[in-house]
Steps between C-alpha positions, in 0.01 A plus 500: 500500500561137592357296219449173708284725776227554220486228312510110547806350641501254178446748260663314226244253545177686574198541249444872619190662317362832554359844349729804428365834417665634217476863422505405125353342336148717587613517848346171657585188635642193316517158608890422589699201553857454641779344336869505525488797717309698208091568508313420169187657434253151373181723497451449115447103579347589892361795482353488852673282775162296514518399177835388578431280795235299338719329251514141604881484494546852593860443604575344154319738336682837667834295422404489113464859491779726345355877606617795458785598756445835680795475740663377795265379774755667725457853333177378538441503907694775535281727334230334628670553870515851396260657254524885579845464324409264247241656347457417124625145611333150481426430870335163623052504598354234698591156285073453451286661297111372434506283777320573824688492807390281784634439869511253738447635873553313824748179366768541720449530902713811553222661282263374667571626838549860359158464315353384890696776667329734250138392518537522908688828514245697230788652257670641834855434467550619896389186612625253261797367710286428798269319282757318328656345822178382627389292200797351457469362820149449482480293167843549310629132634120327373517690163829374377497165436151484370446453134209675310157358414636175737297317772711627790404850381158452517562386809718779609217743360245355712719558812572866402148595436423359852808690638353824326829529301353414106601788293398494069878509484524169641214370270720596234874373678358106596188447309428371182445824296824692429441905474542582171419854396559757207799707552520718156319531207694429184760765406548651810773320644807669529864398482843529600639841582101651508373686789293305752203636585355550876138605479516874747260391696759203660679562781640104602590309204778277351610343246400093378837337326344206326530284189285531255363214281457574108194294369379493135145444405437160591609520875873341401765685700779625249739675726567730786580834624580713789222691632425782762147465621463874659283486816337736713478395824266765673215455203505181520486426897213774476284187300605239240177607322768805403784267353447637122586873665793313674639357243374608136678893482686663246882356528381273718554138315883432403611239300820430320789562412440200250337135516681225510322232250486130616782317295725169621679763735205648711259352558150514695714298831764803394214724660420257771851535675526829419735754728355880463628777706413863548673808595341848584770758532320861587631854447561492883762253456249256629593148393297151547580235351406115532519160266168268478376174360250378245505146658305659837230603276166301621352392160664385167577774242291269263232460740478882526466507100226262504297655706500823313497292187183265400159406355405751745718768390699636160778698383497492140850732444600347852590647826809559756472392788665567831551205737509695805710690762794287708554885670314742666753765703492562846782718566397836704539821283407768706282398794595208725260207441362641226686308216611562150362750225663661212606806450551755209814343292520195640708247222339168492693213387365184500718251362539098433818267328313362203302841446689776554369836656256750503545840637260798542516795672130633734325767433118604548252332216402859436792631421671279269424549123122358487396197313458573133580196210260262506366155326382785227831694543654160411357413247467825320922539525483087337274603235729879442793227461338275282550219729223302460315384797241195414697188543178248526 
């Protein structure tokens, strides 16, 4: 295992928290940070990572804490990596725990053309290439230098809707209102080395490599993450109206392998000029592989938190949010024109400098271990521990 492929390339100088499942004590998970190399279980003084991130100075506050070392984070991802071997091993879960998860859809163009190709071809993958070529030559040249919620795209909207070519995707992509929807519940998120899940109903689907936004209670962003936004392609072109089957499944929601907390040395403009890559390598020997930009994407990371964030809406233990897809795959698998979808095994790796990398392998939702420990789960292992859990 190459250390610097899973974890930041300035690890000596990156806040890294995140939760570990430990097998003892009471076989749950513990909230870990990263120091020296080593992990230190802090979950006496944060017993849940949302407690955690609302400390004003959380950075300070995760530096003042000794913990209680549990190993190498090394030993650490390598179990993780591999967890049929490692069993009776702490292995790494998503990094949140009581926070919901929340996404951002449609806030870079490549995504939106994919969402437009989509709608038009109704979930059929056969006809996505055709589809593709002709929007991007019908309104791929207007779209891209147009910037959300401005006057030239209400101007732009106006022309499209007389052209017959408004879509709700574009609603989303140039107007004011970003899409902002629920991904996972708390607790359900799942982390690195974890089986993705692919509902069996799917047929065209692929994966979202994203960054993820961690935000405490009162809508301040504390760090970031790596995320994989699963997506089913065929649901979804069949009606948005069936984006929570799309997109809220068992295994479906990845997050990890730790966040990153906002210190001197990354910071929110960190995110903002942020390089994340994925690769898909498939038990085929199928490979695809390609590098993206955060600095294409069409509204501000903090722009995107506002709006989920408000007098009109609350998180009280906070939320994660993803900022949105800079890749949707095109590649044919299998019939020409037809695109990219997973198959069985697939390895996921979705990587960036300052974050590291998160790697799963995909499977079908029902047949990966089911969804069992929740918010009760939680805090009936805290309680077992005698870690207590009201910090107000």
């Amino acid at each position: 295992m190459n250390k610097v492929s899973h974890l930041p390339a300035d690890l000596d100088r990156a806040l890294l928290v995140g939760r570990v499942w430990r097998p003892e004590p009471d076989d749950g998970p513990s909230v870990v940070v990263v120091r020296d190399g080593q992990v230190f279980d802090i979950s006496t003084d944060a017993p849940t990572m949302a407690d955690l991130l609302d400390r004003d100075d959380c950075a300070g506050y995760v530096r003042s804490l000794r913990g209680t070392p549990i190993g190498s984070v090394e030993d650490l991802i390598r179990a993780s990596l591999d967890r049929r071997t490692a069993a009776g091993a702490a292995v790494l879960c998503a990094p949140c725990d009581l926070q919901v998860v929340k996404a951002s859809g449609v806030t870079f163009m490549v995504s939106l053309l994919e969402r437009l190709i989509e709608e038009k071809a109704g979930g059929n993958a056969e006809r996505a290439n055709a589809i593709r070529e002709s929007l991007q030559q019908a309104i791929g040249t207007e779209l891209s230098a147009v910037k959300p919620g401005s006057d030239s795209a209400k101007q732009l909207k106006e022309e499209l809707i007389r052209r017959g070519e408004w879509s709700q995707y574009l609603e989303v992509a140039i107007g004011p209102d970003a899409e902002i929807f629920s991904k996972a519940p708390p607790m359900a998120s799942i982390g690195m080395g974890q089986h993705i899940g692919l509902h069996p109903d799917s047929e065209w689907n692929n994966p979202e490599p994203e960054i993820v936004l961690a935000v405490d209670s009162q809508g301040r962003a504390k760090g970031a993450t790596l995320g994989n936004d699963v997506n089913l392609r065929d649901i979804e072109g069949r009606s948005a109206l069936l984006l929570g089957r799309a997109k809220d499944n068992n295994g479906s929601c990845v997050i990890g392998p730790f966040i990153r907390l906002f210190d001197e040395h990354f910071t929110i403009d960190s995110v903002r000029e942020a390089e994340v890559s994925l690769l898909i390598e498939g038990p085929e020997n199928f490979r695809l592989q390609a590098v993206s930009h955060m600095n294409q994407i069409s509204r501000d990371p903090l722009d995107l938190v506002n709006q989920a964030y408000g007098d009109h809406h609350q998180y009280p233990d906070g939320f994660m949010l993803f900022l949105g897809t800079m890749f949707s795959p095109i590649t044919d698998r299998g019939t020409p024109g037809a695109g990219f979808t997973h198959h069985l095994g697939d390895i996921v790796t979705i990587s960036s400098p300052l974050l590291g990398a998160l790697v799963n392998e995909v499977q079908r939702s029902n047949r990966i271990p089911p969804w069992t420990f929740g918010i009760r789960a939680l805090y009936g292992n805290l309680a077992r521990r005698g870690i207590a859990v009201d910090r107000r």
